[in-house]
RODO-2510 file (C-alpha; in nm, 4 decimals, decimal comma):
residues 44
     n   res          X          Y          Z
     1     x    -6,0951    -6,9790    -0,8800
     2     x    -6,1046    -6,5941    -0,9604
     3     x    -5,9669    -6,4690    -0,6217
     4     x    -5,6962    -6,7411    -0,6211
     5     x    -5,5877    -6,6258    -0,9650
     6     x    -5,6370    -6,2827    -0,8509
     7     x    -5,4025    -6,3189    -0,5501
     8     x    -5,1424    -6,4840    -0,7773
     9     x    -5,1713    -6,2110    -1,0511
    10     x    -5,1287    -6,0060    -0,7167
    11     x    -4,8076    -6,2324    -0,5942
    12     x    -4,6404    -6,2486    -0,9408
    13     x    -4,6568    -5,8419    -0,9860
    14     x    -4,5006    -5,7807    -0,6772
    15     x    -4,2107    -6,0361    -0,7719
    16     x    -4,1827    -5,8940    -1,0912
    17     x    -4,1279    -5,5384    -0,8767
    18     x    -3,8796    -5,6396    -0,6518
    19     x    -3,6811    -5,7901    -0,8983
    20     x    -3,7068    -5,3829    -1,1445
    21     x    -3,6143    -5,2991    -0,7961
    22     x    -3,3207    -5,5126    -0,7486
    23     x    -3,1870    -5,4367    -1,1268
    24     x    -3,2061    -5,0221    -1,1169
    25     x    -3,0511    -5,0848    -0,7601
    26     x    -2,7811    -5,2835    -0,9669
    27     x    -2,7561    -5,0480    -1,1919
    28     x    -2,6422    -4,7404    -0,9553
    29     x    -2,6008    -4,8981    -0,6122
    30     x    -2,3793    -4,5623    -0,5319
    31     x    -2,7160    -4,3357    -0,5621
    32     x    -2,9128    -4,6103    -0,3555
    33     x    -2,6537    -4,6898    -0,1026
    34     x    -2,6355    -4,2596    -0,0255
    35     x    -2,9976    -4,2664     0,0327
    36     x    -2,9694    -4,5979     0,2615
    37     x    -2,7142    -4,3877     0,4524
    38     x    -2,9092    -4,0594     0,4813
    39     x    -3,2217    -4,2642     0,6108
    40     x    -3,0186    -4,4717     0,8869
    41     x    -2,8582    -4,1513     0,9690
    42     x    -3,1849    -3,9663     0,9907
    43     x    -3,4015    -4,2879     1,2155
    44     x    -3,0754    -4,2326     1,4339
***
């Protein structure tokens, strides 16, 4: 019972992340879309 409500402790913080993620991206998608560019432009 521990490790399964360890994994989903786990599961649910990295949700919660992505979604902070998703919202400052939101928030200031022309900072976040430069840096997109610069890293395509660099793997290129």
């Amino acid at each position: 019972m521990l490790t399964k409500r360890r994994k989903a402790g786990i599961l649910t913080e990295r949700l919660t992340e992505g979604m902070k993620k998703q919202e400052s991206g939101r928030k200031r998608p022309g900072g976040s879309w430069t840096d997109f560019r610069k890293r395509v432009e660099k793997s290129a």
